[in-house]
C-alpha positions as CSV (number, residue, x, y, z in Angstrom):
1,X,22.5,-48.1,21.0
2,X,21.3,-45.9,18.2
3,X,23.5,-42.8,17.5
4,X,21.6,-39.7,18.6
5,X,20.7,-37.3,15.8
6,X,22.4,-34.1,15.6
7,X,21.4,-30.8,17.0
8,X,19.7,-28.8,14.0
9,X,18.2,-26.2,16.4
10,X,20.0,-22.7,16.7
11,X,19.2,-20.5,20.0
12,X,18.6,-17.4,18.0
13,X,14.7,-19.3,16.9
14,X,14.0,-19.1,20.2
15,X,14.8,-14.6,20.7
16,X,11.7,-12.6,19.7
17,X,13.9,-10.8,17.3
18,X,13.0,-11.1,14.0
19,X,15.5,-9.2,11.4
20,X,17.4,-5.6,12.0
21,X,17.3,-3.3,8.9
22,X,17.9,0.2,8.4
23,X,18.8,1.1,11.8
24,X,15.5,-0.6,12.9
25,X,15.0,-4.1,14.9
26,X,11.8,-6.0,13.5
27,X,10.5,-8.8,15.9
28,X,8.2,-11.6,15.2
29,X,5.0,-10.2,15.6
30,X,5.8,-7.2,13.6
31,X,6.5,-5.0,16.0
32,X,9.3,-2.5,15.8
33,X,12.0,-0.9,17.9
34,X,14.8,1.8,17.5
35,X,17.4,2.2,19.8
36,X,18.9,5.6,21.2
37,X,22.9,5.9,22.7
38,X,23.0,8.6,24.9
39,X,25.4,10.3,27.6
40,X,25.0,10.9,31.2
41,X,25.0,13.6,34.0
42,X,26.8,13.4,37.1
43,X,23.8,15.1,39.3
44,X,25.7,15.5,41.9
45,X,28.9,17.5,40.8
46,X,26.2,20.3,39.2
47,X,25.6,23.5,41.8
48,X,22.3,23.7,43.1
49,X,20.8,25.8,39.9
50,X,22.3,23.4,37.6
51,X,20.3,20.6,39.3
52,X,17.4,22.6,39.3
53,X,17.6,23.6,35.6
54,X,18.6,19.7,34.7
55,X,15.3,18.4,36.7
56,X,12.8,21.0,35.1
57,X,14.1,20.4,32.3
58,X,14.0,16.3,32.8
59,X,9.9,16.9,33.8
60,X,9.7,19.0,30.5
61,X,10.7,15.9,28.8
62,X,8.1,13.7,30.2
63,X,5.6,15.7,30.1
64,X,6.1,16.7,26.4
65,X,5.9,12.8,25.7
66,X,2.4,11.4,24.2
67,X,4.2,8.0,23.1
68,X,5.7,5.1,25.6
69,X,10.0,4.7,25.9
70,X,11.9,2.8,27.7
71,X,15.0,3.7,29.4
72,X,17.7,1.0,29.6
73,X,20.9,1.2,31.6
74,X,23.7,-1.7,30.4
75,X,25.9,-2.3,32.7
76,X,29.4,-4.3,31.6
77,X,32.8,-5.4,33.0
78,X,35.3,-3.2,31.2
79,X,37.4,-5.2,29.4
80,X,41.3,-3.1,29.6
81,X,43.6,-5.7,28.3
82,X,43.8,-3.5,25.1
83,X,45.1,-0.2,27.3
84,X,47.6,-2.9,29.0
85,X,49.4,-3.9,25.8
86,X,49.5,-0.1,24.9
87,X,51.2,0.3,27.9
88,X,53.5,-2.5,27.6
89,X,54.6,-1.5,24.5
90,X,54.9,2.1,25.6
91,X,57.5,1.1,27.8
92,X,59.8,-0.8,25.7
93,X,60.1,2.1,23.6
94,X,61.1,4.4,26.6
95,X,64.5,5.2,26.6
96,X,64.4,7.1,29.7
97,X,64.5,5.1,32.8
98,X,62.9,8.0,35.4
99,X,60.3,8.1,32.8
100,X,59.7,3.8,32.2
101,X,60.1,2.9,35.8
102,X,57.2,5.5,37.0
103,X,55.4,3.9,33.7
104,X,56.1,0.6,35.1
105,X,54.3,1.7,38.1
106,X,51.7,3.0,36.8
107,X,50.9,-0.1,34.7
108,X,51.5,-2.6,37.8
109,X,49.0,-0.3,39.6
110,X,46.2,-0.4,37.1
111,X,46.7,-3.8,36.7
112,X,46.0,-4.3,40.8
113,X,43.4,-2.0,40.6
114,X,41.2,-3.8,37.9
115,X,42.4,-7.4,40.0
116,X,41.3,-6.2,43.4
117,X,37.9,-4.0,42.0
118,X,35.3,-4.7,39.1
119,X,35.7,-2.3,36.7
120,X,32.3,-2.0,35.0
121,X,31.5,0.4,31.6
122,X,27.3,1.5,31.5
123,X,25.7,3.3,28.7
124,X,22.4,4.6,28.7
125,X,19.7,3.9,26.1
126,X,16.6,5.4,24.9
127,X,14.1,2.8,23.5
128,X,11.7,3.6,21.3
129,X,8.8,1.0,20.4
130,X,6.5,0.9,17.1
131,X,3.6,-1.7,18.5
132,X,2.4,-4.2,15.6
133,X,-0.9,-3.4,16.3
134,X,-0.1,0.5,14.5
135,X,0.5,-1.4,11.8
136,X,-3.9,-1.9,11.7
137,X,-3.3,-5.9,13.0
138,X,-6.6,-6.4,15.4
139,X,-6.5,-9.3,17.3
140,X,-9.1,-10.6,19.4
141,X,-9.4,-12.9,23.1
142,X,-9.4,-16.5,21.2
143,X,-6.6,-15.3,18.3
144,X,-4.5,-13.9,21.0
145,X,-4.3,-17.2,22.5
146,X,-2.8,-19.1,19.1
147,X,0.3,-19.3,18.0
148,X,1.4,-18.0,14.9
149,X,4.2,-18.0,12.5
150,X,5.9,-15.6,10.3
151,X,5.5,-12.1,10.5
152,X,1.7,-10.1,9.6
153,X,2.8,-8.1,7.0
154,X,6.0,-7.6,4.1
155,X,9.3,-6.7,5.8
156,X,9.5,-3.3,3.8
157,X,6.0,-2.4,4.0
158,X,6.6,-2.5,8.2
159,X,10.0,-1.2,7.9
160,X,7.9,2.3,6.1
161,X,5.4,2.2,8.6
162,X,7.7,1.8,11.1
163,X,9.9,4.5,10.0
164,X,6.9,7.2,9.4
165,X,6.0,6.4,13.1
166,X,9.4,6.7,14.6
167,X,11.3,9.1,13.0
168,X,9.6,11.9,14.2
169,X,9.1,10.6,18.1
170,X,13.5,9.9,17.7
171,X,13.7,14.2,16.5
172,X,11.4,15.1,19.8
173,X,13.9,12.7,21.6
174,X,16.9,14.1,20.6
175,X,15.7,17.6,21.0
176,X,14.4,17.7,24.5
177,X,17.3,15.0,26.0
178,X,19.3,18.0,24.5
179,X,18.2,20.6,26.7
180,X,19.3,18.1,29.3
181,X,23.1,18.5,27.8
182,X,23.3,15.2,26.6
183,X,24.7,14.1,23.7
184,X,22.5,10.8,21.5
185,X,23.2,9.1,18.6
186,X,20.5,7.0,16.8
187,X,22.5,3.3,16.5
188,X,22.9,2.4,12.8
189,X,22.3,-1.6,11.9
190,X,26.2,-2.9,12.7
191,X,25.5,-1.0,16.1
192,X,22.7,-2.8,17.1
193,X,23.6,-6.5,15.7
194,X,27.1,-5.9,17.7
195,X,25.0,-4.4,20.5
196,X,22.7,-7.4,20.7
197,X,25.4,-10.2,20.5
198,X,27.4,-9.1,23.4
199,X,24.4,-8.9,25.1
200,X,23.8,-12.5,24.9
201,X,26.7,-13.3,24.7
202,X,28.3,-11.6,27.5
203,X,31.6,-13.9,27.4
204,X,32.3,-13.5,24.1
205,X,34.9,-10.5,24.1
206,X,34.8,-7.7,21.5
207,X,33.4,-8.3,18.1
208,X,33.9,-6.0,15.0
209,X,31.0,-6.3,12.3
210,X,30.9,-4.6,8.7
211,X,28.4,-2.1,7.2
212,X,26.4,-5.0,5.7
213,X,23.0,-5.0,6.8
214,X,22.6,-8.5,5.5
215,X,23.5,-11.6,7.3
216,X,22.4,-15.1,6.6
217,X,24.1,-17.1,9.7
218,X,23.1,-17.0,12.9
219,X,24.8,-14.7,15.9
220,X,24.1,-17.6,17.9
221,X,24.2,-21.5,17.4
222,X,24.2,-24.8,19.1
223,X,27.3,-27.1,19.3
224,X,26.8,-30.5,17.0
225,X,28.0,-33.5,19.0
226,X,27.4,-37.0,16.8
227,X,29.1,-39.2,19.3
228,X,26.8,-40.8,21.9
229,X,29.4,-40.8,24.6
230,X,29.7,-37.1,24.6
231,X,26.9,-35.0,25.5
232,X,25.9,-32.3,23.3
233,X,26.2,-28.7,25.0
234,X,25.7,-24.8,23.6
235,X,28.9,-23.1,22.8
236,X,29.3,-19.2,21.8
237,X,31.6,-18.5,19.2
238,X,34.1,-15.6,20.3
239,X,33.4,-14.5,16.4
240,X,30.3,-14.9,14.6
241,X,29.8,-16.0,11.6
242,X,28.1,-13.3,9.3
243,X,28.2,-13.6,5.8
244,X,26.5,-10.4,3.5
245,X,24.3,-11.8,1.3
246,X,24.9,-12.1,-2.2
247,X,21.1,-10.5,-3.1
């Protein structure tokens, strides 16, 4: 029985994302993307003016808008093992004993409560989109239907265009989510790659990445199984393997 060839395929060819530079996600067809972070409101603890003020000021903001966004809400299970050790090692320092039994408590309580209940951690984002047909791509109904490679234009020509177009839509963002008392943050490159990996990867635990905007390996590839008796299956590395590139 011949010995099946190995997997040379990576999952990442199959996402519609292209490359992320400066702060800005580029997919295959050339269109662009940037990403907002921003905080929340707890509508119901706010008097009755404050709601009123927050939702005229919420139909200010759509009405102000002449360009599409979409609002994402990402909900995942908080991961608290960090906060445990802290604790843990908390109390063996404590020399007191009132003081590290009702720390001992404490501890064995928060670690029923996140065993009995799902403790989940959601942030709120703002996307905005940079369509590749701004950047003067005209497609028509027998184009549309074949498939093609690569992207339409040089990556830093459609980064500048892309930029030009959504750096001023991000100010009016910022501006009018401000009258709404929230707090957003444009995220930067390692912001979005890390953003992106735990999102498919929802398994893989927290994952630090550096200020290099250049990686060569994939976030996500395919386990490589040469014997025939085993079957060859996708694994997730806990860490990926980014390397800056040397250019």
């Amino acid at each position: 029985m011949p010995t099946p060839a190995p997997v040379k395929s990576s999952t990442q060819q199959y996402l519609n994302i292209e490359d992320i530079r400066d702060d800005i996600i580029i997919l295959k067809d050339g269109s662009c993307c940037l990403i907002l972070q921003t905080t929340a409101v707890n509508f119901s603890l706010l008097s009755e003016n404050e709601q009123d003020t927050t939702i005229y000021a919420y139909a200010g903001l759509l009405n102000s808008l002449t360009f599409p966004i979409q609002i994402v809400i990402h909900s995942q299970k908080k991961n608290i093992k960090s906060y445990l050790n802290l604790l843990s090692i908390q109390k063996q320092k404590m020399k007191n004993q009132l003081l590290k039994k009702q720390l001992e408590n404490y501890y064995q309580f928060i670690q029923k409560t996140v065993q009995e209940n799902e403790i989940l951690d959601k942030k709120f984002y703002v996307i905005i989109p940079f369509s590749s047909l701004e950047l003067g791509i005209t497609s028509t109904l027998s184009s549309s239907f074949k498939k093609k490679s690569g992207l339409p234009f040089d990556k830093d020509y459609i980064i500048q265009k892309a930029k030009t177009n959504l750096i001023p839509k991000r100010d009016h963002l910022v501006s009018q989510l401000a009258r709404l008392g929230l707090k957003t943050k444009q995220l930067t490159t390692p912001d979005l790659i890390k953003l992106l990996f735990q999102y498919y990867n929802p398994e893989s635990g927290e994952s630090e990445f550096t200020n290099g905007t250049d990686y060569q390996a994939p976030l996500v590839q395919a386990a490589v199984t040469n014997s025939p008796q085993q079957k060859s299956k996708p694994i997730i590395k806990n860490k990926p393997v980014a390397e800056k590139s040397s250019s």
